[in-house]
Structures are given as C-alpha cells and as structure tokens.
C-alpha positions in Angstrom: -12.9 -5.9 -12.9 -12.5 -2.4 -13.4 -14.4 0.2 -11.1 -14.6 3.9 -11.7 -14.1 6.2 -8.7 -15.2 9.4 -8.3 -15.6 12.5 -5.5 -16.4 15.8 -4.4 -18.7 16.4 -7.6 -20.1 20.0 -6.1 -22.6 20.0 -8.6 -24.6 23.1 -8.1 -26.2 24.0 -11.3 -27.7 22.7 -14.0 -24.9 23.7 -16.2 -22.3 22.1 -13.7 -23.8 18.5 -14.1 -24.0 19.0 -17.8 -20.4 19.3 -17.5 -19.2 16.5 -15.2 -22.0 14.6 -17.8 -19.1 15.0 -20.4 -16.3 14.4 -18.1 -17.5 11.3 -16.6 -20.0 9.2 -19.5 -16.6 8.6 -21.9 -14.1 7.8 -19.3 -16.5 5.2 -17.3 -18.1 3.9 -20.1 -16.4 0.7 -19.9 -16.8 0.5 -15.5 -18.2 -2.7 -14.3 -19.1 -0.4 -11.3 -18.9 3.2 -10.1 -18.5 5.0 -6.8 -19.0 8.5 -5.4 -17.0 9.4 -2.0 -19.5 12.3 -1.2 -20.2 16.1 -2.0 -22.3 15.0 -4.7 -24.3 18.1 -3.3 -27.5 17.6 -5.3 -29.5 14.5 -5.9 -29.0 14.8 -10.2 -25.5 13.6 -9.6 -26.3 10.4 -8.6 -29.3 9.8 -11.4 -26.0 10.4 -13.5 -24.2 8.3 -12.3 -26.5 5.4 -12.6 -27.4 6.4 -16.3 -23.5 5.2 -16.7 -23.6 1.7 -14.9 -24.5 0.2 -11.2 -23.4 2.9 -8.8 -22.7 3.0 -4.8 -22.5 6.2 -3.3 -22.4 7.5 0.2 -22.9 11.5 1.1 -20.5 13.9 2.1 -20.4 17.3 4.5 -21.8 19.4 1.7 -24.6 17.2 0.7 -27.9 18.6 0.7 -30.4 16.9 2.5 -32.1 15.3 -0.3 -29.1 13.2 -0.9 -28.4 12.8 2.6 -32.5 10.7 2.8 -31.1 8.5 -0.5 -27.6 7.3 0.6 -26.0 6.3 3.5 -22.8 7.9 5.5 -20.7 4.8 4.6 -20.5 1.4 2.8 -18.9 -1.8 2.5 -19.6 -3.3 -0.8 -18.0 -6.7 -1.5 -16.4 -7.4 -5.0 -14.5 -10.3 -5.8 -13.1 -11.5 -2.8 -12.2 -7.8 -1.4 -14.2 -5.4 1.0 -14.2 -2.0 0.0 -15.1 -0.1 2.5 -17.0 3.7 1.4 -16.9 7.0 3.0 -16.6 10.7 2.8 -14.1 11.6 5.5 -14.8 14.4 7.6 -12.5 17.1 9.5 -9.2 18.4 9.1 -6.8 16.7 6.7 -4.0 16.0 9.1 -4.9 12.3 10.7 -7.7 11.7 8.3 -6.4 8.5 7.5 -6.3 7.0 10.9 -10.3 8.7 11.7 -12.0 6.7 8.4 -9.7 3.6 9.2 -11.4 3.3 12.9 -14.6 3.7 10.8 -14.4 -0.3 9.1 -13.2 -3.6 10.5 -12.2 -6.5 7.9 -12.1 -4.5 5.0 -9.0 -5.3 2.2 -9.8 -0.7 0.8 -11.0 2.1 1.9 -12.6 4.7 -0.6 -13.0 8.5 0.8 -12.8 11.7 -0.2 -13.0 14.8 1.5 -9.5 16.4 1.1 -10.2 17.0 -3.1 -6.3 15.4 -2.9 -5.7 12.0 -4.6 -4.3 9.7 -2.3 -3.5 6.1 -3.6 -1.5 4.3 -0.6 -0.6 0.5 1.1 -1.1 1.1 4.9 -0.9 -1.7 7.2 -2.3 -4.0 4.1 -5.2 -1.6 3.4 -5.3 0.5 0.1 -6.4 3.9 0.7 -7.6 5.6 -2.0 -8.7 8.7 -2.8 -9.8 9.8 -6.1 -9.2 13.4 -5.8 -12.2 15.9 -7.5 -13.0 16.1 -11.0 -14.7 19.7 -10.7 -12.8 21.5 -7.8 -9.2 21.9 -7.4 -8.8 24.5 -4.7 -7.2 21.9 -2.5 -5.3 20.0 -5.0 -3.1 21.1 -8.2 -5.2 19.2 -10.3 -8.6 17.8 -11.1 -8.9 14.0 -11.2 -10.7 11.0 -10.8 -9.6 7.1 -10.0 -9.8 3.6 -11.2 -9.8 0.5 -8.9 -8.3 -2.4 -10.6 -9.5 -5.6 -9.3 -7.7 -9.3 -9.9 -5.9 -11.4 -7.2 -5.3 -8.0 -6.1 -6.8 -4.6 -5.7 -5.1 -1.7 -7.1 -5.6 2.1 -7.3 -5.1 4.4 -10.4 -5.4 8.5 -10.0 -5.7 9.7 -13.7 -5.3 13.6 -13.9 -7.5 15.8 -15.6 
C-alpha cells in the first residue's frame, strides 16, 4: 500500500491552490490514500485533496476556522495492521518529538508537521515522519512531500521538490 503524505499547504489564494493542484494530482495519482499534517489554511485544500483519492486530514496552528469545524486536531487511522497516528505538532521545534509522542498510545507512526522540515526517523519502534512543505521552505532548504510505504512493514520516503 502506498499513501501520499503531505503538510503545511498555506494555501492562501486562489492562484496558490491552483499551484499545489499541479504539484500534488501527478505525484499522488497512484496513492491508495492521502494525508495532510495541518496548515491547510483554507477549506479548498482539502476538496483537493479528495478530488485525488480518500483523504485524512487533521488542522494545523494556521488553519482558519472553517477548516478547524471540518477536521479534527488529530487522528489514528488503521491501515493494514499499523496505527498511524495524525497530528500537526504545535510549539517550538526543540522536543517536538517527545510532545506529539505523549499525544497517542498503541500507535506503530506518527504523521506531523509543523516544523516545514522532513523528518523520517525509528524512535523507540515508532516511525516518525514528517513530510516537510511542498509550498514553503523558510524553515527547510527544500520543498517536499512524503510517501508511506506499507507491507509487513511501514516505511517513510521524503522526496524533494
């Protein structure tokens, strides 16, 4: 099973989700699922989204409150066996990790965003994974967005933009 990840959208204009329209309808094409980490920032994001496949999404700090009275904060979804556990991530960078891990119980990944950083690491037998943002790299030195890759295993894959 392959899933399509994706965060910190910032979609703030018409134009903008034209745009991340052409990033995203090629590259998940062939998803069996896709999920948003937050900072969609208006509701047209996740309509997208949906026109590409079966989407999960949760909202993020910068959401606007339209999006925050469709989605929730956080998620588990269950796929094949595995828990993925869905979330924004909120705060600082520094101990990040350790906040949205006290956040889920039983769960084999988290998904977050937050930090606009990919992050794709094994802690105490728990993928974390973030995608990094396919729109904004102030915070990172490149745009991206992720793959989870799902077997007898669960794997993550950043794939620059």
């Amino acid at each position: 099973m392959k899933i399509g990840v994706v965060a910190d959208t910032h979609v703030q204009s018409s134009e903008d989700l034209e745009e991340l329209k052409e990033l995203l309808e090629n590259r998940f094409r062939d998803v069996d699922l896709l999920l948003h980490a937050g900072d969609l920032v208006k509701v047209g994001v996740l309509k997208l989204l949906k026109g590409i496949t079966k989407t999960v999404a949760v909202w993020g700090n910068m959401d606007y409150p339209d999006v925050r009275e469709v989605l929730s904060r956080k998620e588990v979804i269950e796929v094949k066996n595995f828990r993925i556990g869905l979330i924004h991530g909120w705060g600082p960078p520094q101990g990040l990790v350790e906040r949205i891990r006290a956040e889920f119980s039983g769960v084999h990944c988290i998904v977050f965003g937050h930090t606009h950083e990919p992050f794709n690491q094994i802690i105490d037998g728990i993928l974390f994974f973030n995608p990094g943002s396919p729109t904004d790299k102030i915070f990172a030195p490149c745009n991206s967005l992720g793959f989870l890759h799902i077997d007898s295993t669960i794997k993550g894959e950043v794939i620059g933009l």
